[in-house]
VOGUTOR-888141 format. One record per residue (C-alpha): residue number from 1; x negated, y negated, z negated. Coordinates in pm, whole numbers. Layout:
N
SITE  num       u       v       w
SITE  NUM       X       Y       Z
...
//
This chain:
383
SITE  num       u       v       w
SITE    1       0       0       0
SITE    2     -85    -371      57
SITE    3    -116    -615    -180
SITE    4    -172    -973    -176
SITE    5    -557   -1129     -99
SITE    6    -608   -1211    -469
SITE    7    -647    -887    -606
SITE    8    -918    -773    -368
SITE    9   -1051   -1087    -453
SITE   10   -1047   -1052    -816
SITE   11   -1187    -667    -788
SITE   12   -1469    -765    -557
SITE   13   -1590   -1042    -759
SITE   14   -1910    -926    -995
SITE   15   -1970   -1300   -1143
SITE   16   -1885   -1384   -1524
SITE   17   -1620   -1635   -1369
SITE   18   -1360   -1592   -1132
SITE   19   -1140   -1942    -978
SITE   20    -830   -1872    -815
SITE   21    -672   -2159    -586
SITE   22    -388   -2089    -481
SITE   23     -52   -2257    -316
SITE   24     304   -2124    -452
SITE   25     335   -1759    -430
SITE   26      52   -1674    -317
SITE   27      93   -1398    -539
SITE   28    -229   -1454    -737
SITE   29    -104   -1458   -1110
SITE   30      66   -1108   -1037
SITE   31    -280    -998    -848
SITE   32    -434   -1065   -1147
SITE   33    -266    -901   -1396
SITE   34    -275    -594   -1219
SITE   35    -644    -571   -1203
SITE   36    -624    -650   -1564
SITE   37    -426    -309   -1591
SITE   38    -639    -124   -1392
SITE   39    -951    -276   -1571
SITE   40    -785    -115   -1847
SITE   41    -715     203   -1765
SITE   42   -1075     214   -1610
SITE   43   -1225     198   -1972
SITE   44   -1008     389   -2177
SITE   45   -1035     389   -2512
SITE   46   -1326     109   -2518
SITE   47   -1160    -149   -2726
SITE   48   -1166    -433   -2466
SITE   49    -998    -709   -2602
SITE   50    -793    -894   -2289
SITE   51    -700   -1280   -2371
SITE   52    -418   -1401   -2190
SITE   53    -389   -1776   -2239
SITE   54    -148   -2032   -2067
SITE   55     -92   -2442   -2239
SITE   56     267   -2337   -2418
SITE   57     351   -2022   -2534
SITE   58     741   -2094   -2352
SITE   59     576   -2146   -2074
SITE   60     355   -1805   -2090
SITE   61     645   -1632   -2159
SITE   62     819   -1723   -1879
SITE   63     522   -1591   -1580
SITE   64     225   -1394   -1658
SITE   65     376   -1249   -1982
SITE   66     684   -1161   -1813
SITE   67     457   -1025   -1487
SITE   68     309    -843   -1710
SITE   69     521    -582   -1855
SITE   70     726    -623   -1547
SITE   71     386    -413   -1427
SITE   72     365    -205   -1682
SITE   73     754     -87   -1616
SITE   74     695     -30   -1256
SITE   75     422     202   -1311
SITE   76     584     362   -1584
SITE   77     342     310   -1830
SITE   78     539      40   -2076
SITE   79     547     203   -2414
SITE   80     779      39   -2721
SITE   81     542     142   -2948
SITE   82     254      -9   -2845
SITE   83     378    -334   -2789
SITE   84     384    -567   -3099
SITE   85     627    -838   -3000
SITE   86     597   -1053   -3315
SITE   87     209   -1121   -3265
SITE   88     225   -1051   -2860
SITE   89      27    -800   -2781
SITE   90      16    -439   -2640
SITE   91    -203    -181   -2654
SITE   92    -368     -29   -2325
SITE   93    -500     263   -2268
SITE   94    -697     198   -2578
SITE   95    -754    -160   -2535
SITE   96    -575    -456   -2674
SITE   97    -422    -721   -2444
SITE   98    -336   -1031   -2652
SITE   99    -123   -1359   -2510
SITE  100    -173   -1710   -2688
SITE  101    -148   -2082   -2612
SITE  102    -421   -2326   -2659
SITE  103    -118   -2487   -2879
SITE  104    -243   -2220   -3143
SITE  105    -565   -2387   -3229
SITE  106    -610   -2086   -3489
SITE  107    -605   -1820   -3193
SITE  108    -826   -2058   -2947
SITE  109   -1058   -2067   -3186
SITE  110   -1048   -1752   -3334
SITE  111   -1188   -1407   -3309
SITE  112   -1355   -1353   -2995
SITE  113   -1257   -1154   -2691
SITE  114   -1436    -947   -2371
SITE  115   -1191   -1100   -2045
SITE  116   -1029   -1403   -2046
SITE  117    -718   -1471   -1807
SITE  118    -631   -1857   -1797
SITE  119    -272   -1905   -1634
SITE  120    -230   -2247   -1463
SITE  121    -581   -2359   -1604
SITE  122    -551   -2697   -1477
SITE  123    -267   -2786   -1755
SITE  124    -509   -2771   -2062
SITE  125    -778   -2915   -2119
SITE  126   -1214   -2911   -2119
SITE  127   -1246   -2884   -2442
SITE  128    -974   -2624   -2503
SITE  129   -1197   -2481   -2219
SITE  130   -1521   -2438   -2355
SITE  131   -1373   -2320   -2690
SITE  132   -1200   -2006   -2490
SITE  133   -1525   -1978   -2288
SITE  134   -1788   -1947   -2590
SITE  135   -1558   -1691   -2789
SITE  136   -1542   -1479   -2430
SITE  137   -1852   -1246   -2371
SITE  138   -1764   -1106   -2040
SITE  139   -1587   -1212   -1759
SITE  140   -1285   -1542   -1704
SITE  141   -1078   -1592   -1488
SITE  142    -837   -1871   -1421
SITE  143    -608   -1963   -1224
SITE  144    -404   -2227   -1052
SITE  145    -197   -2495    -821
SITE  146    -397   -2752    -736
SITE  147    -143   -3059    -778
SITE  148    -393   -3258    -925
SITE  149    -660   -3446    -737
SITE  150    -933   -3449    -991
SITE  151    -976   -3218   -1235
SITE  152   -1262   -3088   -1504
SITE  153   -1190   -2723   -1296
SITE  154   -1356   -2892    -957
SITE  155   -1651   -3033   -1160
SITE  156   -1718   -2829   -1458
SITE  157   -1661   -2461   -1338
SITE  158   -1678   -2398    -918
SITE  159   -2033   -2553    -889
SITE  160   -2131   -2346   -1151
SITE  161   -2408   -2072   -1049
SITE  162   -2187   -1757   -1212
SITE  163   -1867   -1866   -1038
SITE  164   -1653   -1717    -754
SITE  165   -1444   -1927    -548
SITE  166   -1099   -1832    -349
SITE  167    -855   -2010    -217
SITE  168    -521   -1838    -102
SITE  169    -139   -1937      35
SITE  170     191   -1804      68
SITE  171      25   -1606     397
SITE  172    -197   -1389     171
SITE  173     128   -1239     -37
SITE  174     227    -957     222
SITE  175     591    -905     -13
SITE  176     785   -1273      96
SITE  177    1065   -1218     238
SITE  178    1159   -1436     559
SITE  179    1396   -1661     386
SITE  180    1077   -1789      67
SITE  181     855   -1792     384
SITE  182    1060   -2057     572
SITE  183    1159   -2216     190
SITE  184     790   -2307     145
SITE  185     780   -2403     511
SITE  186    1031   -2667     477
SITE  187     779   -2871     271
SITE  188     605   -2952     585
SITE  189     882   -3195     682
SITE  190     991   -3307     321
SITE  191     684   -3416     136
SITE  192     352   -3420     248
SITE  193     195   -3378     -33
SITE  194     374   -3072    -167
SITE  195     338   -2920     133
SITE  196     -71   -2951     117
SITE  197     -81   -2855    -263
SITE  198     180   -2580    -239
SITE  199     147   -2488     107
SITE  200    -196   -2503     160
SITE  201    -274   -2411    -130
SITE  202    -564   -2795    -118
SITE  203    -612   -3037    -384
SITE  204    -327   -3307    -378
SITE  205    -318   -3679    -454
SITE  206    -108   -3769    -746
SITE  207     198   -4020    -633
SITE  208     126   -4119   -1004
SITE  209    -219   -4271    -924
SITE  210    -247   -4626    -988
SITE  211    -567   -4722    -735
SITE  212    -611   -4523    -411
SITE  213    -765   -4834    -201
SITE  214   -1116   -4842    -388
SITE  215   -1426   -4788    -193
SITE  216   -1801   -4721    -284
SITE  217   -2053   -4924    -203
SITE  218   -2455   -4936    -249
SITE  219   -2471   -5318    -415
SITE  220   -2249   -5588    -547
SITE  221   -2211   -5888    -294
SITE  222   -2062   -6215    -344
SITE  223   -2049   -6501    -655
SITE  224   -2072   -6347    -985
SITE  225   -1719   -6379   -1148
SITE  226   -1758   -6297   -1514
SITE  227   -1885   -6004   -1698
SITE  228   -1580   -5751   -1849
SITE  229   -1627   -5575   -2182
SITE  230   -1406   -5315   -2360
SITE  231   -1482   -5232   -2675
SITE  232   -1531   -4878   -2822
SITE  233   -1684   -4663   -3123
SITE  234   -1659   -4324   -3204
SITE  235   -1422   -4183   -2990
SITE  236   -1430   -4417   -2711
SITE  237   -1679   -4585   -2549
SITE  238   -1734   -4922   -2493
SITE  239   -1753   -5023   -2151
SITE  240   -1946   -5329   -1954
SITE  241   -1898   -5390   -1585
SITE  242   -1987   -5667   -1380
SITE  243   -1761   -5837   -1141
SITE  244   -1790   -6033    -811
SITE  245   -1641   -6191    -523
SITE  246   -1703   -6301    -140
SITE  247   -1408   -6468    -203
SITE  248   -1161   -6210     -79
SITE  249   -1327   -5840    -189
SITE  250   -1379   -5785    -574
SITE  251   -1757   -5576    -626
SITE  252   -1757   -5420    -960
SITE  253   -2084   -5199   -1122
SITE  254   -2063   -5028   -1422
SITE  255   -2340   -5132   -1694
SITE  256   -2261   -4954   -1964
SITE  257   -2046   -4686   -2087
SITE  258   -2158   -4549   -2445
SITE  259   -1950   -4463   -2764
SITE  260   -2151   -4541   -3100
SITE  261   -2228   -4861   -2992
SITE  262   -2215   -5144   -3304
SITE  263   -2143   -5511   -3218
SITE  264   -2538   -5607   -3281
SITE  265   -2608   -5343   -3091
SITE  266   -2354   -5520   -2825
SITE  267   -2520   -5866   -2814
SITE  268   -2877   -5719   -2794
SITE  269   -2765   -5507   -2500
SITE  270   -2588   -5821   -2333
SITE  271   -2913   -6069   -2426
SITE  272   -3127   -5792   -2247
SITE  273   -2955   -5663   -1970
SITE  274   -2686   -5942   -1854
SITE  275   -2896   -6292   -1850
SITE  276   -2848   -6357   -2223
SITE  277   -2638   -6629   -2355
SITE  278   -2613   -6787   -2014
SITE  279   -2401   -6462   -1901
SITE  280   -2008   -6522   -1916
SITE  281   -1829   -6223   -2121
SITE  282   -1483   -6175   -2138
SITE  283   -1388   -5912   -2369
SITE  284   -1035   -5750   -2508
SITE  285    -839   -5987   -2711
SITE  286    -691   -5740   -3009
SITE  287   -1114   -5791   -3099
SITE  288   -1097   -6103   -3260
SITE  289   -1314   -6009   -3520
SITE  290   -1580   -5837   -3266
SITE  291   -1575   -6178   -3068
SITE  292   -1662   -6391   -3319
SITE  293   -1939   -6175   -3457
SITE  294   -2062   -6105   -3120
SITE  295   -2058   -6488   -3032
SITE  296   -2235   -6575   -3347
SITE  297   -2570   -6418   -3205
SITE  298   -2537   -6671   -2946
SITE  299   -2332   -6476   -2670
SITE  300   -2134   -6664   -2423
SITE  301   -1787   -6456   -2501
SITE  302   -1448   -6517   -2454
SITE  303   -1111   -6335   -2517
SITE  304    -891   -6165   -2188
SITE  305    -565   -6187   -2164
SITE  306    -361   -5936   -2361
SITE  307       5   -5754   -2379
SITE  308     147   -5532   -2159
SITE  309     243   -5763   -1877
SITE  310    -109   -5878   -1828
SITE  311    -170   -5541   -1824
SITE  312      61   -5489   -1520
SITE  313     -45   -5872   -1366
SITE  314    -361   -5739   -1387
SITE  315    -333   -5437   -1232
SITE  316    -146   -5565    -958
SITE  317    -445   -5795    -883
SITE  318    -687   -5592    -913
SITE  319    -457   -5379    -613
SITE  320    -419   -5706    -413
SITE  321    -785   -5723    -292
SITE  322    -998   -5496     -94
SITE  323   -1200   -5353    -412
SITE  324   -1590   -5225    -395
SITE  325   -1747   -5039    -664
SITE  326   -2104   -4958    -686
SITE  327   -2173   -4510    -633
SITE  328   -2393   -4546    -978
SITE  329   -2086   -4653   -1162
SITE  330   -2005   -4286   -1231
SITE  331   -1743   -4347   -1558
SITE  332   -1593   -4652   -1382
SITE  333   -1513   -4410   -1078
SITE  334   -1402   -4112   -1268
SITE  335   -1135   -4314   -1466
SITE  336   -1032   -4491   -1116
SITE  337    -968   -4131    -992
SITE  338    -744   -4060   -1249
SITE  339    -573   -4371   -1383
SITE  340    -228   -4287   -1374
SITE  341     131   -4413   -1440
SITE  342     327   -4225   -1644
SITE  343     608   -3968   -1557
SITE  344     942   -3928   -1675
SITE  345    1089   -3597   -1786
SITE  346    1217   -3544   -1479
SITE  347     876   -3669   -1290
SITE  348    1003   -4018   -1206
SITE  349     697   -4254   -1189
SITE  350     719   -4519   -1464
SITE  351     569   -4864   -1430
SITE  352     348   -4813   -1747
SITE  353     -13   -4641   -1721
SITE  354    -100   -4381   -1951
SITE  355    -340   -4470   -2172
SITE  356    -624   -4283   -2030
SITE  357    -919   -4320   -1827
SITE  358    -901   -4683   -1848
SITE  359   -1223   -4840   -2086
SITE  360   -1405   -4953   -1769
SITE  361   -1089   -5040   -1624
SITE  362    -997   -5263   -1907
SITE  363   -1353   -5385   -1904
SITE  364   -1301   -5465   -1522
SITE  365    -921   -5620   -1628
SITE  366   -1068   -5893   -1872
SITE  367   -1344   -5970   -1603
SITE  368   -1069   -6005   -1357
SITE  369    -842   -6247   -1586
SITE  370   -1126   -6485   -1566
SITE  371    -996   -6521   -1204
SITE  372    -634   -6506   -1288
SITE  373    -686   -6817   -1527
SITE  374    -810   -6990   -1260
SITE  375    -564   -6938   -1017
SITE  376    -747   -7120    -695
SITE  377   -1004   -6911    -775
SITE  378   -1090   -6738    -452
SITE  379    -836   -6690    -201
SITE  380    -570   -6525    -346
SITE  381    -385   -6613    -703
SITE  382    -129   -6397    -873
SITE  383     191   -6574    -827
//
């Protein structure tokens, strides 16, 4: 019998990671779990412990845990006994298969396991990540749709050395019926974007992104504008770009982007990088207290404008001209990638961005108001 591309795939592979792309039913969650079985039965009795992990356990429930024993019934080999349906796990041919969420912090973090199976990997997160990868000692593999544009699978885990990449669509699952086939097929005239992400089975572009005109460049050009700073700590970092203008395009470079970073610390970074006290700063507003302190070592600093519609005036300037940012400002173009509005229940975009991937953005905001509170400055003006 036939089955769909992804389980030869995931049988072939011999690397300690396995990434499955894949567009809807493309049949590569079910692929899986079937080599899972037979990776089972092909070490009886060894005491492999099998991790099964999706974001929510509702969600987990509903696909791979269902697929699952939906396996195990067709080849008669589901057992009441051996499943334990409290703590979600059966016993396999000796083995123990185990489902969790990463919303069980206890289990993500807990006893360690020899496979890992990550369902729709690309809804948690890095860190939840690299705590399932250091507690796995042999192989992972994860799946998913790529809906989203960037994500930490693309740069933390396919370059990697000990990974295996495959990509598969609705045409590798040999078991559609005609009627799903021309379903998915529909998307080609109904939303372009859907159709590459779920027919394709390619990274999308999120409707929810806020910039999608920016550009790289190898140098700022133009009149220096102001310098933008957004402050940070522990958690976040604290961000300083520079800003320019022709007088139509907006050139930004990212200066610094470093958490730990203490308001002395600031000014002597600003006095030896940015032309001293001479260098105009505009910095985020709820920092009253950093201002001052930062202006009493002789910085030229000044507060942005604040509240959330100068966030969404400056946003929409910042969209209104051609923007340029430097390819060394690696942070700055990271958050640009995945600045987003948010989403509704029902996936309606709001006009409110998350607050997320935004500290050089913010730094590049202030910097920006310096033109918005000069209105004639340049040749556009927020009206």
């Amino acid at each position: 019998m036939k089955l769909a591309r992804s389980y030869y795939d995931f049988c072939k592979s011999t690397k300690r990671i396995q990434v499955h792309q894949g567009g809807t039913r493309s049949g590569k969650t079910y692929s899986i779990l079937t080599g899972l079985v037979e990776l089972c039965y092909a070490n009886e009795n060894a005491g492999i412990v099998v991790t099964i992990v999706r974001k929510t356990f509702p969600a987990l429930r509903g696909t791979a845990y269902r697929d699952f024993f939906e396996i195990l019934e067709r080849e008669n080999l589901y057992d009441e006994n051996f499943h334990n349906k409290s703590e979600a796990t059966y016993e396999l041919f000796g083995n123990l298969v185990e489902f969790i969420s990463v919303d069980q912090p206890q289990k993500v973090r807990g006893r360690k396991r020899d496979v890992l199976y990550v369902n729709e990997a690309n809804e948690i997160s890095l860190e939840d990540w690299r705590q399932l990868l250091l507690r796995t000692t042999g192989r992972a593999v994860i799946d998913y749709n790529p809906s989203d544009e960037y994500s930490w699978i693309y740069e933390e885990v396919i370059p990697r050395e000990d990974a295996d990449f495959f990509k598969t669509t609705y045409l590798d699952n040999p078991f559609l019926d005609e009627a799903t086939i021309k379903e998915i097929e529909r998307l080609k005239n109904a939303d372009a974007n859907f159709w590459r992400v779920y027919g394709l089975g390619e990274r999308g572009a999120s409707q929810a992104r806020i910039f999608t005109h920016f550009q790289e460049c190898a140098k700022l050009e133009g009149k220096l504008v102001a310098y933008g700073l957004d402050f940070g700590y522990t958690n976040d970092p604290s961000a300083i770009v520079k800003l320019a203008t022709d007088g139509e395009a907006l050139y930004v470079q990212e200066l610094l982007y470093r958490q730990g970073m203490s308001n002395r610390e600031l000014a002597e970074f600003i006095k030896e990088e940015l032309a001293g006290s001479k260098a105009l700063v505009i910095a985020d507003s709820a920092e009253p207290k950093s201002i001052d302190e930062i202006h009493r070592f002789g910085i030229n600093i000044h507060p942005a404008k604040k509240g959330t519609d100068s966030v969404r005036a400056g946003i929409q300037y910042l969209k209104s001209r051609p923007l340029f940012v430097t390819s060394d400002s690696v942070n700055l173009l990271k958050e640009l990638r995945n600045y987003k509005y948010k989403e509704d229940k029902n996936g309606r975009i709001l006009n409110e961005p998350v607050d997320s991937f935004n500290h050089g953005i913010d730094a590049l905001r202030y910097a920006a108001s310096h033109s918005l509170l000069r209105p004639n400055y340049g040749r556009y003006r927020i009206v």
